[in-house]
Structure formats: C-alpha cells, structure tokens
mmCIF file as gemmi writes it, N, C-alpha and C atoms, coordinates in Angstrom:
data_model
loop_
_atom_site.group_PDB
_atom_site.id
_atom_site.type_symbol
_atom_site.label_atom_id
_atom_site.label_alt_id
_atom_site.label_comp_id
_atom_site.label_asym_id
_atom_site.label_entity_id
_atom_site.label_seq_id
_atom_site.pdbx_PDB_ins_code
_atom_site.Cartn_x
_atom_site.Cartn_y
_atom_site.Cartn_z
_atom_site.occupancy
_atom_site.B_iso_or_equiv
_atom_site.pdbx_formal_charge
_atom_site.auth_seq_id
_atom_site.auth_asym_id
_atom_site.pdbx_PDB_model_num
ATOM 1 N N . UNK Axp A 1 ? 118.126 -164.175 -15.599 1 0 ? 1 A 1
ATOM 2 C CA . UNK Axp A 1 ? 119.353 -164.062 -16.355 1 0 ? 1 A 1
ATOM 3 C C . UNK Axp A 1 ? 120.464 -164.948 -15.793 1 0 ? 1 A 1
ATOM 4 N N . UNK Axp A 2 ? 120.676 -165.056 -14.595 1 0 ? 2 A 1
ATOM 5 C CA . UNK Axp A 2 ? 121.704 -165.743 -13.909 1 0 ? 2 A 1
ATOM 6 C C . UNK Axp A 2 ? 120.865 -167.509 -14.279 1 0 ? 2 A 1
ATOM 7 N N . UNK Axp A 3 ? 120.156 -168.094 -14.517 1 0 ? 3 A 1
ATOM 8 C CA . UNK Axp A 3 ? 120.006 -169.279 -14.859 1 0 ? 3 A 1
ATOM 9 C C . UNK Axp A 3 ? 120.498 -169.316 -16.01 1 0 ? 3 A 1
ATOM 10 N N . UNK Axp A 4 ? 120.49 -168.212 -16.788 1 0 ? 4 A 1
ATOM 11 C CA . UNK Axp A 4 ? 120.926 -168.598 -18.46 1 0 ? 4 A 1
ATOM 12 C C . UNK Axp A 4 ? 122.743 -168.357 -18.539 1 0 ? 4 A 1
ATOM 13 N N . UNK Axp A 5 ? 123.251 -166.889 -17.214 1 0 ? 5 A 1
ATOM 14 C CA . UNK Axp A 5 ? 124.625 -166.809 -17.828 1 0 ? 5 A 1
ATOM 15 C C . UNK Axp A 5 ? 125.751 -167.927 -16.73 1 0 ? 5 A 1
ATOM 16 N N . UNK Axp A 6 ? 125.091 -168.43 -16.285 1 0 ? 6 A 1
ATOM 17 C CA . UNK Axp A 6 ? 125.584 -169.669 -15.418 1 0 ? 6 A 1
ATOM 18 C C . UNK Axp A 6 ? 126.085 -170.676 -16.352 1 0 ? 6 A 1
ATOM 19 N N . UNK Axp A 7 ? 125.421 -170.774 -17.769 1 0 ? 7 A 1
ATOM 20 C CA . UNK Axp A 7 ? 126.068 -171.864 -18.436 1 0 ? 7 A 1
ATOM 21 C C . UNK Axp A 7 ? 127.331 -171.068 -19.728 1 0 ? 7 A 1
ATOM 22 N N . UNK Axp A 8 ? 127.27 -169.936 -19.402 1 0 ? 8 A 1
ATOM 23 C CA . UNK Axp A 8 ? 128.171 -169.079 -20.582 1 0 ? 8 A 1
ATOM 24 C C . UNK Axp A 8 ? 129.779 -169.125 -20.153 1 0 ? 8 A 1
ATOM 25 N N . UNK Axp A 9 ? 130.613 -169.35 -20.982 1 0 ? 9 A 1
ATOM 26 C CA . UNK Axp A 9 ? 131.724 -169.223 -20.808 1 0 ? 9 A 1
ATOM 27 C C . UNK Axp A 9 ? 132.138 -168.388 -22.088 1 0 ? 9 A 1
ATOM 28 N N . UNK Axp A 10 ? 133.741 -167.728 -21.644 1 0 ? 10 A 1
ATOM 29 C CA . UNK Axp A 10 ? 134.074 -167.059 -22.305 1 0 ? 10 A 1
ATOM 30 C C . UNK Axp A 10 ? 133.344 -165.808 -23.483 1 0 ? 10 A 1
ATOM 31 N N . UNK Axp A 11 ? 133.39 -165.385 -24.146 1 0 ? 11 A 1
ATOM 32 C CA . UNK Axp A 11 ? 132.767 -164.156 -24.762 1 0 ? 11 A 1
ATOM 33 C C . UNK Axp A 11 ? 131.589 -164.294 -25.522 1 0 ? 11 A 1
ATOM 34 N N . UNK Axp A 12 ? 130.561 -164.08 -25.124 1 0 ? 12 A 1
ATOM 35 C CA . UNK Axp A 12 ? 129.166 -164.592 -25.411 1 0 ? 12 A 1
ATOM 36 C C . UNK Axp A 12 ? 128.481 -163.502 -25.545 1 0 ? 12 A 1
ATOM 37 N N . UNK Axp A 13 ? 127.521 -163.248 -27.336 1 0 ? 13 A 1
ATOM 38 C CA . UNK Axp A 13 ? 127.142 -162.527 -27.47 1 0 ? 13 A 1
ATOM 39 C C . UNK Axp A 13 ? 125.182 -163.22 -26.991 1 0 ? 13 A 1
ATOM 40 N N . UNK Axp A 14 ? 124.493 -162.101 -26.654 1 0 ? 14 A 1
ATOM 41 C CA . UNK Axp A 14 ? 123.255 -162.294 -26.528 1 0 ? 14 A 1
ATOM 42 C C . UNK Axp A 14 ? 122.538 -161.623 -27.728 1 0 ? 14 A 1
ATOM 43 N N . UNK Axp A 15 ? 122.139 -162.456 -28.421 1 0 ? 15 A 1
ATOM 44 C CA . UNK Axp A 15 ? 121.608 -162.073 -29.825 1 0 ? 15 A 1
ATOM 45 C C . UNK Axp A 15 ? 119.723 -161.4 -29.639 1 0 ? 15 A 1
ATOM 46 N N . UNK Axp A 16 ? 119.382 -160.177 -29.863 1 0 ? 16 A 1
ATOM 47 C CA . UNK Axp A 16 ? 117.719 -160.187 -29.768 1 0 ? 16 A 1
ATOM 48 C C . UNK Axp A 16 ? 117.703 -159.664 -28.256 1 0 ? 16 A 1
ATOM 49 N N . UNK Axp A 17 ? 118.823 -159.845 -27.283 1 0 ? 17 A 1
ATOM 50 C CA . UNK Axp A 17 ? 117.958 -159.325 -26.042 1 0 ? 17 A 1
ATOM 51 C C . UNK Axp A 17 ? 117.25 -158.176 -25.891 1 0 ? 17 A 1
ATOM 52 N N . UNK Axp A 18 ? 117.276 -157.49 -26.343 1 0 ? 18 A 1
ATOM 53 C CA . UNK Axp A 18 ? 116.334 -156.126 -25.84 1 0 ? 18 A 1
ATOM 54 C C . UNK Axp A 18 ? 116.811 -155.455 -24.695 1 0 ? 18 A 1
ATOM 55 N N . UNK Axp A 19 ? 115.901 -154.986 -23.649 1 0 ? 19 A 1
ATOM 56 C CA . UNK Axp A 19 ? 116.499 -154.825 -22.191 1 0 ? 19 A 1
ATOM 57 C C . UNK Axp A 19 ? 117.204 -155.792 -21.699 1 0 ? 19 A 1
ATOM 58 N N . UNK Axp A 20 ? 117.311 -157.133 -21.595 1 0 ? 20 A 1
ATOM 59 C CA . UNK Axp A 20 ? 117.985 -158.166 -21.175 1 0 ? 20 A 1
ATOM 60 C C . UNK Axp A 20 ? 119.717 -157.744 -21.727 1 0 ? 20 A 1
ATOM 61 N N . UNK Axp A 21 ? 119.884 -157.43 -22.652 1 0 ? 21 A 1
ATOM 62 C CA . UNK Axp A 21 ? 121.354 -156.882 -23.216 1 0 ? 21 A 1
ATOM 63 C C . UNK Axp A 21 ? 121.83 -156.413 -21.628 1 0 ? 21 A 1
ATOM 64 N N . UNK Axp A 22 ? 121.377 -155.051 -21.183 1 0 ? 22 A 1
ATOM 65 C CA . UNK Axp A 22 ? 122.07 -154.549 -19.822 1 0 ? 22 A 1
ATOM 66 C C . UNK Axp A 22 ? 122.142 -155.581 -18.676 1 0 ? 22 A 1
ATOM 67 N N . UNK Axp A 23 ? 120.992 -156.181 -18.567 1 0 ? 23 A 1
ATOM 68 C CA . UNK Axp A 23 ? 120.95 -157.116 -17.575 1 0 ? 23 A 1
ATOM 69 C C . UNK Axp A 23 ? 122.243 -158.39 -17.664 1 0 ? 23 A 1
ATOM 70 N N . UNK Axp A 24 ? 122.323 -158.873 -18.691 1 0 ? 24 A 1
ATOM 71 C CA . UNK Axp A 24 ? 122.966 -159.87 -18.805 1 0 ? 24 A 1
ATOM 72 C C . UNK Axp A 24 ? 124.894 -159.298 -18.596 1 0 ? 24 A 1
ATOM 73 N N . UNK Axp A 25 ? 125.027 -158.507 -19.478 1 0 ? 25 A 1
ATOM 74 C CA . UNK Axp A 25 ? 126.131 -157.655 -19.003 1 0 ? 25 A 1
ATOM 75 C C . UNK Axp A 25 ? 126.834 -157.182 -17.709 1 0 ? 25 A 1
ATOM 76 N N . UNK Axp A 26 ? 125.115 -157.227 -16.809 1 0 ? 26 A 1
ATOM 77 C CA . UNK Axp A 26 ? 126.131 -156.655 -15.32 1 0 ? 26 A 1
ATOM 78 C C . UNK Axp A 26 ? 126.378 -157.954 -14.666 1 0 ? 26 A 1
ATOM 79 N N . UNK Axp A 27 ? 125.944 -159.211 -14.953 1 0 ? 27 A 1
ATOM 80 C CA . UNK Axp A 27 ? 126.181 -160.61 -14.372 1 0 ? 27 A 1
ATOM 81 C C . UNK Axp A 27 ? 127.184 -161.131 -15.02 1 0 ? 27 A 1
ATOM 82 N N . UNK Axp A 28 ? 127.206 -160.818 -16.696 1 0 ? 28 A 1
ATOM 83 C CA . UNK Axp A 28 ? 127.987 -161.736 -17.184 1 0 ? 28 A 1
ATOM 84 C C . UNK Axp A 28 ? 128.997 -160.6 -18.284 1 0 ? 28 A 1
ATOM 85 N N . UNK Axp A 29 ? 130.373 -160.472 -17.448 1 0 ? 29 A 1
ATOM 86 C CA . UNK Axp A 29 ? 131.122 -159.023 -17.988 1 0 ? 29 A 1
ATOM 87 C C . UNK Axp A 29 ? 131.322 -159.606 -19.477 1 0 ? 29 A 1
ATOM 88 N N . UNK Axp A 30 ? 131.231 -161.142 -19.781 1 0 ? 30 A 1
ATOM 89 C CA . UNK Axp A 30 ? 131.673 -160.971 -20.892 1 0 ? 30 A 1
ATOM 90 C C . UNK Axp A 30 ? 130.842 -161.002 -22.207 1 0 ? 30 A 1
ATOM 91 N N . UNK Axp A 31 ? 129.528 -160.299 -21.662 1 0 ? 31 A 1
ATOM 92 C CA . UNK Axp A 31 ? 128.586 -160.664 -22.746 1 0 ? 31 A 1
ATOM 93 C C . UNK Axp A 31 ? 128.791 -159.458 -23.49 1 0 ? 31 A 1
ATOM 94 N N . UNK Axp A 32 ? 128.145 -159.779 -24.763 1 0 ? 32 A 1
ATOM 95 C CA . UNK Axp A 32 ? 127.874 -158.804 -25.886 1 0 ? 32 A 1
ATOM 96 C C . UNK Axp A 32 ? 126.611 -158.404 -26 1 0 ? 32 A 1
ATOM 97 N N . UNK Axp A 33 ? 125.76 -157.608 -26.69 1 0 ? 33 A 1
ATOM 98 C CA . UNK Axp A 33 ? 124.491 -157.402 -26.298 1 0 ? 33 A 1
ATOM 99 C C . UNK Axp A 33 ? 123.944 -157.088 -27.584 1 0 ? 33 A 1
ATOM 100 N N . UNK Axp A 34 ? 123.339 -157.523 -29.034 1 0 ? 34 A 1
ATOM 101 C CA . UNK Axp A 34 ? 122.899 -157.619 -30.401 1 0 ? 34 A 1
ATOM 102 C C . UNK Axp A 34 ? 122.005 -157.812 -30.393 1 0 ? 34 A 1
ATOM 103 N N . UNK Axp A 35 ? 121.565 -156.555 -31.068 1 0 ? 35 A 1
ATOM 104 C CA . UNK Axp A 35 ? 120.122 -156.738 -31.376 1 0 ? 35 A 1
ATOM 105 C C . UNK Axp A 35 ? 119.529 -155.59 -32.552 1 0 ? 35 A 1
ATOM 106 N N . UNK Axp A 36 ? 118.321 -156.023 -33.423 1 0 ? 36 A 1
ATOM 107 C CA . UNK Axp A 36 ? 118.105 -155.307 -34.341 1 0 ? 36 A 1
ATOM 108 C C . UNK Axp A 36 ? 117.46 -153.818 -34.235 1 0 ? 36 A 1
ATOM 109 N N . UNK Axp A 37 ? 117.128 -153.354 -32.963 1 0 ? 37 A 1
ATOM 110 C CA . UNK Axp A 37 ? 116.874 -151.87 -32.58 1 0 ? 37 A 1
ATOM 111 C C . UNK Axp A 37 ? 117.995 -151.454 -31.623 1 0 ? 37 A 1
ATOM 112 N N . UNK Axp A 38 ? 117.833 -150.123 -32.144 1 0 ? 38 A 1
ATOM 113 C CA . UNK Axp A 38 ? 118.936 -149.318 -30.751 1 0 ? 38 A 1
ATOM 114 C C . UNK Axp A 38 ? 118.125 -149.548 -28.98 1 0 ? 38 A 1
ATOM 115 N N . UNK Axp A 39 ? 119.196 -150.351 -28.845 1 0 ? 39 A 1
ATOM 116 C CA . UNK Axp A 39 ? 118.465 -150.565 -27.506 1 0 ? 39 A 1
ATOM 117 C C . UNK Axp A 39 ? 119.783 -150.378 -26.205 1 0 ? 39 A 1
ATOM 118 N N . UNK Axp A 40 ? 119.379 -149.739 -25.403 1 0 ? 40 A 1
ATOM 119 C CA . UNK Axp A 40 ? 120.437 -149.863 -24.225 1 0 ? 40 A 1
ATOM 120 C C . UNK Axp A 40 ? 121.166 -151.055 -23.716 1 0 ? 40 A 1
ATOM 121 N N . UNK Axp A 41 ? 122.308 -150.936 -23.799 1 0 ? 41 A 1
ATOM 122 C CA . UNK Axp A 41 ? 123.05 -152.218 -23.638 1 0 ? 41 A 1
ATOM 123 C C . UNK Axp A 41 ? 123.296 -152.934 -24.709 1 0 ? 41 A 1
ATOM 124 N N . UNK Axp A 42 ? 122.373 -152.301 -25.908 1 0 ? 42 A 1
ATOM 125 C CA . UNK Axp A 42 ? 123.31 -153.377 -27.109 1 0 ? 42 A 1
ATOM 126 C C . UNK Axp A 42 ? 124.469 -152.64 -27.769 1 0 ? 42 A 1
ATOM 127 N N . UNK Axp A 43 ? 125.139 -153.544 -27.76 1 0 ? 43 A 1
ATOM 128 C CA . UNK Axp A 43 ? 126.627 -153.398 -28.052 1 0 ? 43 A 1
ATOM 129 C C . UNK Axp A 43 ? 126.531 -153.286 -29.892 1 0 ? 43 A 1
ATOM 130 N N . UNK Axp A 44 ? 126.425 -153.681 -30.778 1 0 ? 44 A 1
ATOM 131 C CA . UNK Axp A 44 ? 126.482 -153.625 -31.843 1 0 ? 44 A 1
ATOM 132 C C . UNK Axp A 44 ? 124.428 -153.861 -32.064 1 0 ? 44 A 1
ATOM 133 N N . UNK Axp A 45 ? 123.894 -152.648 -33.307 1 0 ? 45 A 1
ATOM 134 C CA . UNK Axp A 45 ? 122.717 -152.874 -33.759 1 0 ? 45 A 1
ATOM 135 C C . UNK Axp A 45 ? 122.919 -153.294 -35.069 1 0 ? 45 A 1
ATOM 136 N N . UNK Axp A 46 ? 122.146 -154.58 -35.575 1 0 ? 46 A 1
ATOM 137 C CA . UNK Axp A 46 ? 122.665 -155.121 -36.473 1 0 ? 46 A 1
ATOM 138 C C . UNK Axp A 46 ? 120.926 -155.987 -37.382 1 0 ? 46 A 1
ATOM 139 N N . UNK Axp A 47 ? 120.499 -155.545 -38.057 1 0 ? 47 A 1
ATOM 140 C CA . UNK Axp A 47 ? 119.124 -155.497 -38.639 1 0 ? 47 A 1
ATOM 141 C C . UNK Axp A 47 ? 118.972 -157.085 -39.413 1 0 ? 47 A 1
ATOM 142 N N . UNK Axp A 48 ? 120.159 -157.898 -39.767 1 0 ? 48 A 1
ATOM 143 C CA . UNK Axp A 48 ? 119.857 -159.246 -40.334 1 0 ? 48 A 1
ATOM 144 C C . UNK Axp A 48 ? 120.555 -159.91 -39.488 1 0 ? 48 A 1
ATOM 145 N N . UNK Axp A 49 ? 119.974 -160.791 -39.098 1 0 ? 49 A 1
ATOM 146 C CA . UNK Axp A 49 ? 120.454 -162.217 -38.084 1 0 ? 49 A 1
ATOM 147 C C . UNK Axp A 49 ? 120.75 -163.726 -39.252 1 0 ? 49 A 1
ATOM 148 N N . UNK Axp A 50 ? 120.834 -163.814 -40.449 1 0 ? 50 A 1
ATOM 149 C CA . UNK Axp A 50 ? 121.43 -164.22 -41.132 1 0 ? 50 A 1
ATOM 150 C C . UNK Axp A 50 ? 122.953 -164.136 -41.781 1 0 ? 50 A 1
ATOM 151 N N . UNK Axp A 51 ? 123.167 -163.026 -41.166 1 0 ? 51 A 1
ATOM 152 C CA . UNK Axp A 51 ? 124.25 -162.618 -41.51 1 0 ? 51 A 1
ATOM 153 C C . UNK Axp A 51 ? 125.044 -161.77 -40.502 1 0 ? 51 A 1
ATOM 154 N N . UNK Axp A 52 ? 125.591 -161.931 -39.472 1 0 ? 52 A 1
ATOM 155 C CA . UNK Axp A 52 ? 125.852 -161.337 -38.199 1 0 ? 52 A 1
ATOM 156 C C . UNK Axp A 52 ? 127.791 -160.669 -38.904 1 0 ? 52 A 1
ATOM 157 N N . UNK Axp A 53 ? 128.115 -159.173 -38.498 1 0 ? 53 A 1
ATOM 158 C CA . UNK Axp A 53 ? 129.193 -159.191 -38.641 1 0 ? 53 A 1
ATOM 159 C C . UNK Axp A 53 ? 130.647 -159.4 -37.952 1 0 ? 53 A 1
ATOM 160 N N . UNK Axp A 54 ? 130.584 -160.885 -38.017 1 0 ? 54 A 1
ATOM 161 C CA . UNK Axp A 54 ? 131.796 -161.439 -36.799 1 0 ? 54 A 1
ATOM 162 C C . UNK Axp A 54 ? 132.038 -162.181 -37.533 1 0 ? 54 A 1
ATOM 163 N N . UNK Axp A 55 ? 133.811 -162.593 -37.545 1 0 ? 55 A 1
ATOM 164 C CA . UNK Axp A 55 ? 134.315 -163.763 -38.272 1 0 ? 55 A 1
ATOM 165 C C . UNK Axp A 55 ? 134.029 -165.115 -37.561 1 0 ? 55 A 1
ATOM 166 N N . UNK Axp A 56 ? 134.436 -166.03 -38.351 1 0 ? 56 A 1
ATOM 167 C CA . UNK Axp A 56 ? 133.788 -167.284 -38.114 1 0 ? 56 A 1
ATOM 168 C C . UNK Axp A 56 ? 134.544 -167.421 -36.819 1 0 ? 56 A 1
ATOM 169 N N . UNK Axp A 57 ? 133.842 -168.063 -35.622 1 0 ? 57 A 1
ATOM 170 C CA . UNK Axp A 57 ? 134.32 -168.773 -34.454 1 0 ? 57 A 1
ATOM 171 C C . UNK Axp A 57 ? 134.653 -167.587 -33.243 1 0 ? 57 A 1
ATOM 172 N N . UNK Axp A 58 ? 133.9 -166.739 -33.727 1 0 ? 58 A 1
ATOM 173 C CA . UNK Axp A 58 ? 134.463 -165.599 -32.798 1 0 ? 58 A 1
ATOM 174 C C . UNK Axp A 58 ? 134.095 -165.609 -31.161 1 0 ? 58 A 1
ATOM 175 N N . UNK Axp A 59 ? 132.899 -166.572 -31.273 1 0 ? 59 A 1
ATOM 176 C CA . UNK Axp A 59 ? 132.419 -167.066 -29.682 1 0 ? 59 A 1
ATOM 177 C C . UNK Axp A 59 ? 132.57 -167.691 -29.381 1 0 ? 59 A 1
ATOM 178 N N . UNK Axp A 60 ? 132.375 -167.716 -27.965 1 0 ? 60 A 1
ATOM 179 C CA . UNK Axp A 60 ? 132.592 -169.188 -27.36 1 0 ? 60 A 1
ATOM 180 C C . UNK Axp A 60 ? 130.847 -170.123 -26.41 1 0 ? 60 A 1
ATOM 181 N N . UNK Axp A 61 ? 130.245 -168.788 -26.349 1 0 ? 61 A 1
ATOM 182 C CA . UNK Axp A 61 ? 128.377 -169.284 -26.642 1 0 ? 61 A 1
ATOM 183 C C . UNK Axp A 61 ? 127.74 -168.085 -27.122 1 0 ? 61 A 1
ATOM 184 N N . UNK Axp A 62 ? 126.588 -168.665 -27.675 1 0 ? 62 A 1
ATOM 185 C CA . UNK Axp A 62 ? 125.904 -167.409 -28.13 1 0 ? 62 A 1
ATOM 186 C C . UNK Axp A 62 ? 124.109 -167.871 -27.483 1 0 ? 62 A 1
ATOM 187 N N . UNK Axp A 63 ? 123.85 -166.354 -26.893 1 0 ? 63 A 1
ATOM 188 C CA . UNK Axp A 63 ? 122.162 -166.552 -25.979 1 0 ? 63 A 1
ATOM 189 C C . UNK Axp A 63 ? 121.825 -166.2 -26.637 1 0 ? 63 A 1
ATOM 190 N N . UNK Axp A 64 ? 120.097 -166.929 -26.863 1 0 ? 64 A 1
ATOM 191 C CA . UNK Axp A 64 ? 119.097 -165.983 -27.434 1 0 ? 64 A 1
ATOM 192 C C . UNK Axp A 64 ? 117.829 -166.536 -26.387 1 0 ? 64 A 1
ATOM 193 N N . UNK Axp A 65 ? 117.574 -164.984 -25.362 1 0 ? 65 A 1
ATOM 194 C CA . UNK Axp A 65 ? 116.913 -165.266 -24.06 1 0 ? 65 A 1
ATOM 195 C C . UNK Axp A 65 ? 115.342 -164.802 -24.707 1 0 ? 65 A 1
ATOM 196 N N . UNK Axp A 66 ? 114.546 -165.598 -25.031 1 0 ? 66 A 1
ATOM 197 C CA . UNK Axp A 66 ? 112.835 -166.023 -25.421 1 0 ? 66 A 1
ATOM 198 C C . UNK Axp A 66 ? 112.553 -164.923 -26.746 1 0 ? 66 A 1
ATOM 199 N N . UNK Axp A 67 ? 113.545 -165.559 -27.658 1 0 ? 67 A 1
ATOM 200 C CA . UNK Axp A 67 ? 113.786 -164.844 -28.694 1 0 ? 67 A 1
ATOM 201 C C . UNK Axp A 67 ? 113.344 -166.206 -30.126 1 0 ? 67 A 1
ATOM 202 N N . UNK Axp A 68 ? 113.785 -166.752 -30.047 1 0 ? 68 A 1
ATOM 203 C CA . UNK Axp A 68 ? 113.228 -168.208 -30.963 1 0 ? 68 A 1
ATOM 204 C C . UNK Axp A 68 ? 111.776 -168.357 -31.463 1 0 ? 68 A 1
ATOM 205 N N . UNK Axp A 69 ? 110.994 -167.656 -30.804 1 0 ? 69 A 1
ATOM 206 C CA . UNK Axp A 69 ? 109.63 -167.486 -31.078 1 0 ? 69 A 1
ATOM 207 C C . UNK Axp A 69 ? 109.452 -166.495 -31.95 1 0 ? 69 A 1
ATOM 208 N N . UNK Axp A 70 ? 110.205 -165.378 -31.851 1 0 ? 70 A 1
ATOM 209 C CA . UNK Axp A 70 ? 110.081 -164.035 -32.655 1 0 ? 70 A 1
ATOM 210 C C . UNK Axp A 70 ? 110.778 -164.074 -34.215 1 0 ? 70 A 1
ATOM 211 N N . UNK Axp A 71 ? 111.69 -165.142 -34.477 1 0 ? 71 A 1
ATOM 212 C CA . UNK Axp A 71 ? 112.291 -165.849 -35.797 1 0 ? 71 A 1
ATOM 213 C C . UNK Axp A 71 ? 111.335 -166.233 -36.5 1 0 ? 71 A 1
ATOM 214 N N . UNK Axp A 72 ? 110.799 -165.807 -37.763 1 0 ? 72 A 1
ATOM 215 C CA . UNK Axp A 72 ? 110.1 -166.446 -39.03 1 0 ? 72 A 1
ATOM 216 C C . UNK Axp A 72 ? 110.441 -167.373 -39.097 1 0 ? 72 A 1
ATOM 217 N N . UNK Axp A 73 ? 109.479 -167.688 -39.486 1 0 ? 73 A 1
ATOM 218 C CA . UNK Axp A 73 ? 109.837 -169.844 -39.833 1 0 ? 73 A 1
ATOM 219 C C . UNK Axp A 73 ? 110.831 -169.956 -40.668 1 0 ? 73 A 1
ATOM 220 N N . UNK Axp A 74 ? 110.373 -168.812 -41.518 1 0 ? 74 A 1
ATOM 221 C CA . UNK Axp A 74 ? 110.951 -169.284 -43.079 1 0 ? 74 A 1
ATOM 222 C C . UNK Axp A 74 ? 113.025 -168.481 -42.517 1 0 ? 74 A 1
ATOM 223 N N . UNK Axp A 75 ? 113.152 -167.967 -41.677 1 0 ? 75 A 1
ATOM 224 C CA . UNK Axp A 75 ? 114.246 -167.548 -41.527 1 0 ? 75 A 1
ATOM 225 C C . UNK Axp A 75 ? 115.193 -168.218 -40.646 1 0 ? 75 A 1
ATOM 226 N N . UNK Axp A 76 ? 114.336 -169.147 -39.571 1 0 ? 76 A 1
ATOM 227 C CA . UNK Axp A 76 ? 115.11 -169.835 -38.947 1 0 ? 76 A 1
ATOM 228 C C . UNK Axp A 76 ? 116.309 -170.631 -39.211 1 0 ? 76 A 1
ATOM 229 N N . UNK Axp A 77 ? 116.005 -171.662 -39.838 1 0 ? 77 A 1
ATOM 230 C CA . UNK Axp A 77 ? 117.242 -172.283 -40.486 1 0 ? 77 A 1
ATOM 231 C C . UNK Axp A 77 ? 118.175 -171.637 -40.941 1 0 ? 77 A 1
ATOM 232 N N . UNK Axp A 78 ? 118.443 -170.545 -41.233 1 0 ? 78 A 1
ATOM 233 C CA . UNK Axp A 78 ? 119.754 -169.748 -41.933 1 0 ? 78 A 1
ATOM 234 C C . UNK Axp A 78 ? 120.203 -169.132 -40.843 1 0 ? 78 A 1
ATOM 235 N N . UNK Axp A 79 ? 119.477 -168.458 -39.815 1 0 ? 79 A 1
ATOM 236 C CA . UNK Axp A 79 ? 119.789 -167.308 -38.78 1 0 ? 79 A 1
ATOM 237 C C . UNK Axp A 79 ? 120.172 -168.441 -37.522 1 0 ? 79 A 1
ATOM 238 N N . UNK Axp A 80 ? 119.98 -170.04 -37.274 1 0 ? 80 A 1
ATOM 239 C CA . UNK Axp A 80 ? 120.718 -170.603 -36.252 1 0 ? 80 A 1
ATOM 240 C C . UNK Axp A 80 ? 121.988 -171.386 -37.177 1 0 ? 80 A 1
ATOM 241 N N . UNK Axp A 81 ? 122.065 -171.333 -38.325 1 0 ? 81 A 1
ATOM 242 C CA . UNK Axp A 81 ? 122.836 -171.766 -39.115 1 0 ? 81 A 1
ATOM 243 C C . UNK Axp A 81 ? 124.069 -170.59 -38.985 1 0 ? 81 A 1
ATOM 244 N N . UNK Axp A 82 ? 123.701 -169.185 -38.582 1 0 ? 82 A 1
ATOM 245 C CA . UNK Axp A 82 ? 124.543 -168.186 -38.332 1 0 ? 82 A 1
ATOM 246 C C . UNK Axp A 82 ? 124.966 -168.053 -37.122 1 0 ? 82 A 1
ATOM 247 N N . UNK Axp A 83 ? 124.157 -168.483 -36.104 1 0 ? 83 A 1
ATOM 248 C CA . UNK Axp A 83 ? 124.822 -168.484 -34.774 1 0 ? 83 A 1
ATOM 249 C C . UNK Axp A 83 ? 125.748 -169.496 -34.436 1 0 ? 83 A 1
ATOM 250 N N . UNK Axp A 84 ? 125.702 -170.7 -35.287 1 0 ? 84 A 1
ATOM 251 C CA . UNK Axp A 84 ? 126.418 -171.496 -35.119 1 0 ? 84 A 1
ATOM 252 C C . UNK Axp A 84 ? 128.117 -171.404 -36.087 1 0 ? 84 A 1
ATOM 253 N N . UNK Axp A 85 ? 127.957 -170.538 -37.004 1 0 ? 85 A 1
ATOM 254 C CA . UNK Axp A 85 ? 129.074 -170.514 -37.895 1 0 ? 85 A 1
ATOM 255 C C . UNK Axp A 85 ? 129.783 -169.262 -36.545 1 0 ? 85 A 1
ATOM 256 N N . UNK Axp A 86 ? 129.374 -168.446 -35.72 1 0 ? 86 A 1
ATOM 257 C CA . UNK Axp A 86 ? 130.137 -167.556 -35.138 1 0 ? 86 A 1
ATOM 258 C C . UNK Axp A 86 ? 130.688 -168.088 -33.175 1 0 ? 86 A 1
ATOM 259 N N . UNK Axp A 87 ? 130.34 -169.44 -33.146 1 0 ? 87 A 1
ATOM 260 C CA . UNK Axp A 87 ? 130.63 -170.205 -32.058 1 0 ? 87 A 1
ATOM 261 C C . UNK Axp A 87 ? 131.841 -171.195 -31.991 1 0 ? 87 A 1
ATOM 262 N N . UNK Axp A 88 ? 132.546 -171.157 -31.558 1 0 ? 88 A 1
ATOM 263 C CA . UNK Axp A 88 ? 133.943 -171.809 -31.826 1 0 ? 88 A 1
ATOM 264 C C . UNK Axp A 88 ? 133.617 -173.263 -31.495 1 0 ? 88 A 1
C-alpha cells in the first residue's frame, strides 16, 4: 500500500479496494475507501462505477489497487471515463 499511497496527494478515493480500503486509510488519512460490497473501511458502498456519486473534480487522485482486471471489457471505457471526470 505505501508504494501506491506515496504517489497520492490530497483527497484520494480508492475505488474497488476491498480490505485494502482500511489499509490504505491508516497510511494515507486522506483516502476514501469505495467499493461495491459493504466492506470494512469503505467509506461510501456504491454498486455502479460508471456513475460514482461525487461532483465533477472532487479529487485530487483516484486508486484502483489490482482492480482493472475485475472491470468488464465492455464497461471499462465508461467506468475510467468516470474516474477521470471526478479528478481535478
């Protein structure tokens, strides 16, 4: 986790972590922790990654720690098209 929140600045949600949500949180106070099951440490559970509920630019990075693999093909393009509309 500390290789990944080493490059995070300012309020950075971790999209998909799972257990990693808590982990990343106690290294990096300013993370957020999203993900589509109730999972410990996630901060908001949120079931479409196409459509995340944050106004535009609300971050300043957004993680997704070995989560890119678990994205449908066919969904990808819209759901990094969403991480990027919520990154300042």
């Amino acid at each position: 986790m500390t290789r990944v929140t080493k490059y995070c600045s300012g309020k950075a949600p971790d999209v998909g972590g799972g257990a990693h949500n808590k982990f990343i949180k106690n290294v990096y106070p300013n993370g957020v922790g999203i993900d589509f099951y109730p999972q410990e440490g996630a901060d908001f559970v949120h079931h479409d990654a196409t459509y995340l509920p944050f106004e535009d630019s609300s971050f300043d990075t957004v993680t997704l720690i070995a989560v890119g693999g678990h994205i449908p093909m066919h969904l990808r393009k819209k759901e990094f098209k969403e991480f990027a509309r919520v990154l300042k």
